[in-house]
CHARMM internal coordinates of N, CA and C (Angstrom, degrees):
IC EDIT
DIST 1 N 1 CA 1.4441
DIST 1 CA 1 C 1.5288
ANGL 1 N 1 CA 1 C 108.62
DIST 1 C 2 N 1.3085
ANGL 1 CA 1 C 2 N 109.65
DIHE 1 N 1 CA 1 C 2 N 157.06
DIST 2 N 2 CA 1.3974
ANGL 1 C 2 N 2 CA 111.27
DIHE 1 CA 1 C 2 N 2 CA -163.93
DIST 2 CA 2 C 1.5321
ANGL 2 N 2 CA 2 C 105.64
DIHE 1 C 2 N 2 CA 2 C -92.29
DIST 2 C 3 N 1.4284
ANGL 2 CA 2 C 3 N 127.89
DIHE 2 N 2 CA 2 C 3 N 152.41
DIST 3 N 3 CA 1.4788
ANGL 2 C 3 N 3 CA 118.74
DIHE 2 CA 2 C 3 N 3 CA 160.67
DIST 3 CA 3 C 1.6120
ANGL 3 N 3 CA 3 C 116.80
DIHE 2 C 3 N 3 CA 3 C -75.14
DIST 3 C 4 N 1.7282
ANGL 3 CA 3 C 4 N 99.99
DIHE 3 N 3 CA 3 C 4 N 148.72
DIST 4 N 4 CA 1.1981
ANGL 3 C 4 N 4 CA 98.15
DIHE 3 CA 3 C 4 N 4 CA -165.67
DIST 4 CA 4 C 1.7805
ANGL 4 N 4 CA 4 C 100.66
DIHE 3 C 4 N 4 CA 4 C -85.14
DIST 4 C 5 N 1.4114
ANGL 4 CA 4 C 5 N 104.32
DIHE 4 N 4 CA 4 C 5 N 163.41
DIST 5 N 5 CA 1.2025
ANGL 4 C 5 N 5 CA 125.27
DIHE 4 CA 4 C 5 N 5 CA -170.23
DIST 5 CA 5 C 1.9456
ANGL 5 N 5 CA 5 C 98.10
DIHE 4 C 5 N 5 CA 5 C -89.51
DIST 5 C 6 N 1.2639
ANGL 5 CA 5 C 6 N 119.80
DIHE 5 N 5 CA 5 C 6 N 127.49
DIST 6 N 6 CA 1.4566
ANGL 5 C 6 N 6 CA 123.99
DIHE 5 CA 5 C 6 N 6 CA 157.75
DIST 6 CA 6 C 1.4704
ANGL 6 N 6 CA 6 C 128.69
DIHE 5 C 6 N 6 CA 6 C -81.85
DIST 6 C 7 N 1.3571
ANGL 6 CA 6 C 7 N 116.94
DIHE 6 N 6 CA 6 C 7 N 72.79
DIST 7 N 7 CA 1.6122
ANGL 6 C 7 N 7 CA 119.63
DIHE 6 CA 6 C 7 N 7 CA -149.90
DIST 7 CA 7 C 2.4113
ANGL 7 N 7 CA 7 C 91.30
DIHE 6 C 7 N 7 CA 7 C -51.61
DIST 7 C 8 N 1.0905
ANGL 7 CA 7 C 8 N 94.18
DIHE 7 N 7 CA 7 C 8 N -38.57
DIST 8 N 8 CA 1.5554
ANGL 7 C 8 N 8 CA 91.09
DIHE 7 CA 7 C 8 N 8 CA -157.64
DIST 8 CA 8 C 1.7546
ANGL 8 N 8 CA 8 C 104.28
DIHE 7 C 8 N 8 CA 8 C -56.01
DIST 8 C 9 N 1.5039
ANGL 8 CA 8 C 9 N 114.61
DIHE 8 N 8 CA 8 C 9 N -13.49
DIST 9 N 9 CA 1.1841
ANGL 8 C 9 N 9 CA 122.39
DIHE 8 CA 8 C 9 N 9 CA -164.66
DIST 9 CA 9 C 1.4015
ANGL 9 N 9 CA 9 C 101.98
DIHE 8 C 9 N 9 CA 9 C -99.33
DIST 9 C 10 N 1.6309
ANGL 9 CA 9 C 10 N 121.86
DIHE 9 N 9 CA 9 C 10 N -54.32
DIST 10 N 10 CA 1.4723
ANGL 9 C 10 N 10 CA 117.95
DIHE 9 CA 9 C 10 N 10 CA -157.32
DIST 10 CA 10 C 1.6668
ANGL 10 N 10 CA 10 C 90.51
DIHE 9 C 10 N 10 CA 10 C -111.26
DIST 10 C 11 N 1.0865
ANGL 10 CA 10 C 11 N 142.00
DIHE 10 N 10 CA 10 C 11 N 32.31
DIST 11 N 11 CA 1.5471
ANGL 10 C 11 N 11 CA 151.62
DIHE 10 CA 10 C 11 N 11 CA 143.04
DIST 11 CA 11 C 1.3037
ANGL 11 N 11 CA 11 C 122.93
DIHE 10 C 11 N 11 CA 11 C -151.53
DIST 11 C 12 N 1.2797
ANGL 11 CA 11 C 12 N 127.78
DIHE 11 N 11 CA 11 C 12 N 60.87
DIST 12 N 12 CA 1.5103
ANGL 11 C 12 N 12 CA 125.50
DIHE 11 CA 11 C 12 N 12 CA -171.20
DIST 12 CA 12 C 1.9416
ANGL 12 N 12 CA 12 C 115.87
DIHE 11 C 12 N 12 CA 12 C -51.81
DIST 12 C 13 N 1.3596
ANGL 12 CA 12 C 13 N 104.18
DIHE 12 N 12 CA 12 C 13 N -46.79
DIST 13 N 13 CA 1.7671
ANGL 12 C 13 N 13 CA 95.29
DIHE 12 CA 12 C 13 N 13 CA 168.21
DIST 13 CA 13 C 1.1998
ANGL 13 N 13 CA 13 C 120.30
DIHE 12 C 13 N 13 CA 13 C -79.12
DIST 13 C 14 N 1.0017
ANGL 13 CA 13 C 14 N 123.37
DIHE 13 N 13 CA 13 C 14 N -1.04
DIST 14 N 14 CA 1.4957
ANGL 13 C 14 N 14 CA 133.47
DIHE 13 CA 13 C 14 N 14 CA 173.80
DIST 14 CA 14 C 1.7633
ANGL 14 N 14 CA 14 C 107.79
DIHE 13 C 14 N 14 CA 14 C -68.24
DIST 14 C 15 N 1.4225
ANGL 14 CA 14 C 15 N 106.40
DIHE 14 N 14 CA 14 C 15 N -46.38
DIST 15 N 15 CA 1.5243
ANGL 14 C 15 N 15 CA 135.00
DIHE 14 CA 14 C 15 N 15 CA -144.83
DIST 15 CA 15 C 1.8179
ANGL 15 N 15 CA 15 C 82.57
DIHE 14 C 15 N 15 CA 15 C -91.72
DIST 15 C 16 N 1.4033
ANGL 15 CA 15 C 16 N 111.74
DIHE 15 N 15 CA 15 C 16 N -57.74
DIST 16 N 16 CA 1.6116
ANGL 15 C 16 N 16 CA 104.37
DIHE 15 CA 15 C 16 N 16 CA 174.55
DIST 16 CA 16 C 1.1452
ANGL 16 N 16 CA 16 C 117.26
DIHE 15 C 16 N 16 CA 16 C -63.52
DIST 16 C 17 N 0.8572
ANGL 16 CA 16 C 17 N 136.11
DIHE 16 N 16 CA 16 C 17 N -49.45
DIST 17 N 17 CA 1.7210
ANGL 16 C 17 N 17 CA 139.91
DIHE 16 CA 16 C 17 N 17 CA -174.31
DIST 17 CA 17 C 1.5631
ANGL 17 N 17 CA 17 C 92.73
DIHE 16 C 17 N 17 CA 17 C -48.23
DIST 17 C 18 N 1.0080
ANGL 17 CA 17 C 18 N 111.74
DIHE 17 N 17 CA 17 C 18 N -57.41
DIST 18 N 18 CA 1.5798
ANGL 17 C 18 N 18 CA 109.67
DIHE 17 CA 17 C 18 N 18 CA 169.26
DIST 18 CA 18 C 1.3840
ANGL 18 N 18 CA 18 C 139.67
DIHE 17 C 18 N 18 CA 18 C -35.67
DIST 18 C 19 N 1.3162
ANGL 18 CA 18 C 19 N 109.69
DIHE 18 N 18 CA 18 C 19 N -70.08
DIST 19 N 19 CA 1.4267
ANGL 18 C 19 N 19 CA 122.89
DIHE 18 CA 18 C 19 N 19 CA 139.81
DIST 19 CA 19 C 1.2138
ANGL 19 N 19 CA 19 C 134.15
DIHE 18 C 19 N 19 CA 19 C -35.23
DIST 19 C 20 N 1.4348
ANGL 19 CA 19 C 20 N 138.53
DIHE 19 N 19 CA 19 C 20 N -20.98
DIST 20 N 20 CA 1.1427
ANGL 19 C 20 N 20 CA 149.19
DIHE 19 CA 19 C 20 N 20 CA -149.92
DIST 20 CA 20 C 1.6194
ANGL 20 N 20 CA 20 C 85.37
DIHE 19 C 20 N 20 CA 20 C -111.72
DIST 20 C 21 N 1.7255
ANGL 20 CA 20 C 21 N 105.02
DIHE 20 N 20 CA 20 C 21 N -59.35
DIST 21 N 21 CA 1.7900
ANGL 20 C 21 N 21 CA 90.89
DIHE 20 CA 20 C 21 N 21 CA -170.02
DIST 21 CA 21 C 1.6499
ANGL 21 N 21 CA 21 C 106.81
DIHE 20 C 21 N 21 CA 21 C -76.61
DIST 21 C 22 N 1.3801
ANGL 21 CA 21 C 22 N 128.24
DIHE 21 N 21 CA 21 C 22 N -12.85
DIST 22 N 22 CA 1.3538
ANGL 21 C 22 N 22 CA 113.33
DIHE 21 CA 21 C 22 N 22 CA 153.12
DIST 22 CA 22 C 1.3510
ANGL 22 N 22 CA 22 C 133.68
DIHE 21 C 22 N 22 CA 22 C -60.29
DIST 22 C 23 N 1.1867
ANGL 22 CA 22 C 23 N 101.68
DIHE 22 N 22 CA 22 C 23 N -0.35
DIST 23 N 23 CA 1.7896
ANGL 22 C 23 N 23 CA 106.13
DIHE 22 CA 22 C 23 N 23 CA 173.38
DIST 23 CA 23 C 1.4606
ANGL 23 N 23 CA 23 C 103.99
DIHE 22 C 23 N 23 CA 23 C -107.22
DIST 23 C 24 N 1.0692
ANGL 23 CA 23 C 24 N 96.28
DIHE 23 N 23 CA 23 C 24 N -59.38
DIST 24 N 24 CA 1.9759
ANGL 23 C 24 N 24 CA 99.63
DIHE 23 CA 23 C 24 N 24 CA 175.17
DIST 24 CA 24 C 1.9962
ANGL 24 N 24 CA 24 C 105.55
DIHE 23 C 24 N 24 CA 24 C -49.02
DIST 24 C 25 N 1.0796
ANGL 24 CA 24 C 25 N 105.00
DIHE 24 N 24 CA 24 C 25 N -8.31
DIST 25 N 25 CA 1.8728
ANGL 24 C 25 N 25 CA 94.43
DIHE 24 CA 24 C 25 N 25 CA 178.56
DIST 25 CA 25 C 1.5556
ANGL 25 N 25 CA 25 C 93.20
DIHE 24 C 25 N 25 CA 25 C -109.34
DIST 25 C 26 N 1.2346
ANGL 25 CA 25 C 26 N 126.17
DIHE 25 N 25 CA 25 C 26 N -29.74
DIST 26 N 26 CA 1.6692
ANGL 25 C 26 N 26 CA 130.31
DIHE 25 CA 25 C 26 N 26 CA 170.60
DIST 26 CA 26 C 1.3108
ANGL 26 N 26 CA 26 C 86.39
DIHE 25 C 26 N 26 CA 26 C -70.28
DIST 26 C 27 N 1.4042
ANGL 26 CA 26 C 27 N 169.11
DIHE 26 N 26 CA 26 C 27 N -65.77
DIST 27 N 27 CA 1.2776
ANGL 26 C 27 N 27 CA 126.06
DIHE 26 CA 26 C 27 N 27 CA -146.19
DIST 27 CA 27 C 1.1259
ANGL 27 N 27 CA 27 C 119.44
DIHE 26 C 27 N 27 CA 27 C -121.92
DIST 27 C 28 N 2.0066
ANGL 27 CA 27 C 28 N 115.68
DIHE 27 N 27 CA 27 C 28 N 26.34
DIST 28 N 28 CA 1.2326
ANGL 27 C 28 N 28 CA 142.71
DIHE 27 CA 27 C 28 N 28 CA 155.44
DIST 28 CA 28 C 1.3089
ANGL 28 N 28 CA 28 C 114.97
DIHE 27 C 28 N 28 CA 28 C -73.96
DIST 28 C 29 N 1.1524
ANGL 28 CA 28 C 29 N 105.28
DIHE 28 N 28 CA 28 C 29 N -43.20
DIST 29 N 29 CA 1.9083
ANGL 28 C 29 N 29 CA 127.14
DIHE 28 CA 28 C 29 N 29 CA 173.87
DIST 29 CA 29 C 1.4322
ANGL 29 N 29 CA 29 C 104.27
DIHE 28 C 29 N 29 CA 29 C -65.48
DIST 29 C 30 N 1.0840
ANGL 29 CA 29 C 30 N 124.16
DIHE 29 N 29 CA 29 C 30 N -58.59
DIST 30 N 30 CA 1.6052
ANGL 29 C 30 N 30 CA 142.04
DIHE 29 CA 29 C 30 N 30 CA 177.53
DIST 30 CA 30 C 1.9572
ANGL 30 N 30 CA 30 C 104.47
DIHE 29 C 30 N 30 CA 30 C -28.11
DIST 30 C 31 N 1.6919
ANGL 30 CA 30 C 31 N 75.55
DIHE 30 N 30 CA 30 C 31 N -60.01
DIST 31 N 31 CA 1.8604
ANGL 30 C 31 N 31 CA 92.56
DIHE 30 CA 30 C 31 N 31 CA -156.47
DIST 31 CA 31 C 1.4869
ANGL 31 N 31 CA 31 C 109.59
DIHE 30 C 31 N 31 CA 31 C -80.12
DIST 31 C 32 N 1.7220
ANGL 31 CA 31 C 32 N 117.26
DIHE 31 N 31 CA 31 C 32 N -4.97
DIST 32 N 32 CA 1.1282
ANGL 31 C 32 N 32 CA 103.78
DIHE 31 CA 31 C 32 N 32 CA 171.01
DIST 32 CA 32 C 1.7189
ANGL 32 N 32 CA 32 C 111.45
DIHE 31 C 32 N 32 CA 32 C -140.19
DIST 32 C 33 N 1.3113
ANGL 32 CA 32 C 33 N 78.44
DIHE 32 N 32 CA 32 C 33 N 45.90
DIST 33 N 33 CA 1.8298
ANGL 32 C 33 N 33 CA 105.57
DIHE 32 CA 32 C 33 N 33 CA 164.08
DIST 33 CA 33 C 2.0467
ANGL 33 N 33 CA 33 C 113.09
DIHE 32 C 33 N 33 CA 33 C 30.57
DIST 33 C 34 N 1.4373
ANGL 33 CA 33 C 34 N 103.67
DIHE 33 N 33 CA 33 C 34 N 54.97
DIST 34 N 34 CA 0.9431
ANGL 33 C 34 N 34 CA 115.24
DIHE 33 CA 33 C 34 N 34 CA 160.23
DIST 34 CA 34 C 1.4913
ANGL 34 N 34 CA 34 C 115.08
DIHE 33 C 34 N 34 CA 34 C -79.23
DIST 34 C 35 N 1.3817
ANGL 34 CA 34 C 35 N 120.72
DIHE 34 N 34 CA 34 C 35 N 140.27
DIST 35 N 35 CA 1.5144
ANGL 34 C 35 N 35 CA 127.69
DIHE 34 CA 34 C 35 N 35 CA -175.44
DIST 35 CA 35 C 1.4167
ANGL 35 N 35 CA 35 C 83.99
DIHE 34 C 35 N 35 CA 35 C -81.80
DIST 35 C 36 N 1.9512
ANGL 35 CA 35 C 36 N 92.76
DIHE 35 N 35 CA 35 C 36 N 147.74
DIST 36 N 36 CA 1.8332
ANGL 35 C 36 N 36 CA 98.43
DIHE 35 CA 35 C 36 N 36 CA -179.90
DIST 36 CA 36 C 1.4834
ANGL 36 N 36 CA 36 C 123.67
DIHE 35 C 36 N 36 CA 36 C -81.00
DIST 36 C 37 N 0.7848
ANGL 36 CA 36 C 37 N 102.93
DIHE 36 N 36 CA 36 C 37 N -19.50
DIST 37 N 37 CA 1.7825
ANGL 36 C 37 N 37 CA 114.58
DIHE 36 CA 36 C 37 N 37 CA -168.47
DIST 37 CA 37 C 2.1822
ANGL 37 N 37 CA 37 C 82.11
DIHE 36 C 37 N 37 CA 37 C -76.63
DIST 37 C 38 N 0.9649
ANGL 37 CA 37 C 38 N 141.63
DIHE 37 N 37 CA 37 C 38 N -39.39
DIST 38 N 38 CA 1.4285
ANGL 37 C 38 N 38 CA 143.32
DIHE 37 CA 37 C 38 N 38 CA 143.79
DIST 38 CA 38 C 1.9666
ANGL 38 N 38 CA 38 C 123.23
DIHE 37 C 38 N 38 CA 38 C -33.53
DIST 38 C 39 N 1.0571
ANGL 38 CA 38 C 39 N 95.26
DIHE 38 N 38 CA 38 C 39 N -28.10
DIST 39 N 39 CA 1.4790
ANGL 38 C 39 N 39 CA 102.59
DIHE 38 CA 38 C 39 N 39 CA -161.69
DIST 39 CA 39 C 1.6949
ANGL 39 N 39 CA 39 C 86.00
DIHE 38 C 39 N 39 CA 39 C -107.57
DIST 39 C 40 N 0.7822
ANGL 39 CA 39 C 40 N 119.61
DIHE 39 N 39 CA 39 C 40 N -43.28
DIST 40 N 40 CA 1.4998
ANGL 39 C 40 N 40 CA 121.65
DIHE 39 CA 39 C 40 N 40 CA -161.02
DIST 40 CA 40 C 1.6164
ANGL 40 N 40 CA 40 C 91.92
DIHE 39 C 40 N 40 CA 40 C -80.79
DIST 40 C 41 N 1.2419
ANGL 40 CA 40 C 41 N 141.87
DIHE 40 N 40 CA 40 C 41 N -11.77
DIST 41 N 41 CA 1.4744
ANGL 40 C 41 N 41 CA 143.42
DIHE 40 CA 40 C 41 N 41 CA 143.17
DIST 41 CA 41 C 1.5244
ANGL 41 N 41 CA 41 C 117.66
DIHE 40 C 41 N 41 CA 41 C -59.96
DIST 41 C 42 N 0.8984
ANGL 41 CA 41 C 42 N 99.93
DIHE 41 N 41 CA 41 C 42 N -66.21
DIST 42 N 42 CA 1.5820
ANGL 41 C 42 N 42 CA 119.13
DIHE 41 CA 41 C 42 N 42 CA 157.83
DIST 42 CA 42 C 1.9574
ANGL 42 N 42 CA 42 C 104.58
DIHE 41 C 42 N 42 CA 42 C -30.57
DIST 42 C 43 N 0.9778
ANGL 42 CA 42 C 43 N 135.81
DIHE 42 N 42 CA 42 C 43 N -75.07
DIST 43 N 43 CA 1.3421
ANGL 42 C 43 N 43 CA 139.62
DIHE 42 CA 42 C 43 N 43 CA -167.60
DIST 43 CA 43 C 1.8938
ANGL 43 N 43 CA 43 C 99.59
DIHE 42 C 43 N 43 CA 43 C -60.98
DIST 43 C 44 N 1.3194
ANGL 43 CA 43 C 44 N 88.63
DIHE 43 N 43 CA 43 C 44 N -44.20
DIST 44 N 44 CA 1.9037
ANGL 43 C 44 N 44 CA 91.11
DIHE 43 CA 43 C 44 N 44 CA -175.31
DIST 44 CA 44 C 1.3530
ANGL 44 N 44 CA 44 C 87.60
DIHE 43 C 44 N 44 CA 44 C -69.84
DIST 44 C 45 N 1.1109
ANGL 44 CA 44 C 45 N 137.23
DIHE 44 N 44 CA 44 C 45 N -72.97
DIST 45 N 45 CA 1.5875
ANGL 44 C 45 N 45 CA 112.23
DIHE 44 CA 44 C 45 N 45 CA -166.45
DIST 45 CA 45 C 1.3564
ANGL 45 N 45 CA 45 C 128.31
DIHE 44 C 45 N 45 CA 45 C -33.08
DIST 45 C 46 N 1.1809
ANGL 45 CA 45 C 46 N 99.93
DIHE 45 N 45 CA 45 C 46 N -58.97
DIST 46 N 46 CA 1.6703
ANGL 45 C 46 N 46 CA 119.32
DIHE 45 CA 45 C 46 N 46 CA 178.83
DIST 46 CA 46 C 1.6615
ANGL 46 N 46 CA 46 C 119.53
DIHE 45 C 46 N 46 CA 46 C -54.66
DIST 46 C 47 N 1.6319
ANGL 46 CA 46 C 47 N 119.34
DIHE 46 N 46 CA 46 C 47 N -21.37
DIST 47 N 47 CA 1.3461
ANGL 46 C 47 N 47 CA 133.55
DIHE 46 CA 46 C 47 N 47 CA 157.01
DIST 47 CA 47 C 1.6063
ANGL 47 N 47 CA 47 C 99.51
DIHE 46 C 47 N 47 CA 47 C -67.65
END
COOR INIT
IC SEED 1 N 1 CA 1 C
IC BUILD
């Protein structure tokens, strides 16, 4: 098995940019009152 990769370590803007649109889709979801157990489909799709 392979070792896992630490994105926050060996790409730090990579790792934010990331984070950043996980918040911007958390408070897209927020603001237009999607139920979560909905949204959390929504994210698996989008993976």
């Amino acid at each position: 098995m392979s070792e896992r990769i630490n994105l926050g370590k060996s790409a730090p803007a990579l790792y934010q940019a990331v984070m950043g649109l996980e918040k911007l889709s958390a408070e897209a979801v927020a603001s237009a009152n999607i139920p979560i157990g909905f949204a959390h489909l929504l994210r698996l799709r989008a993976s």
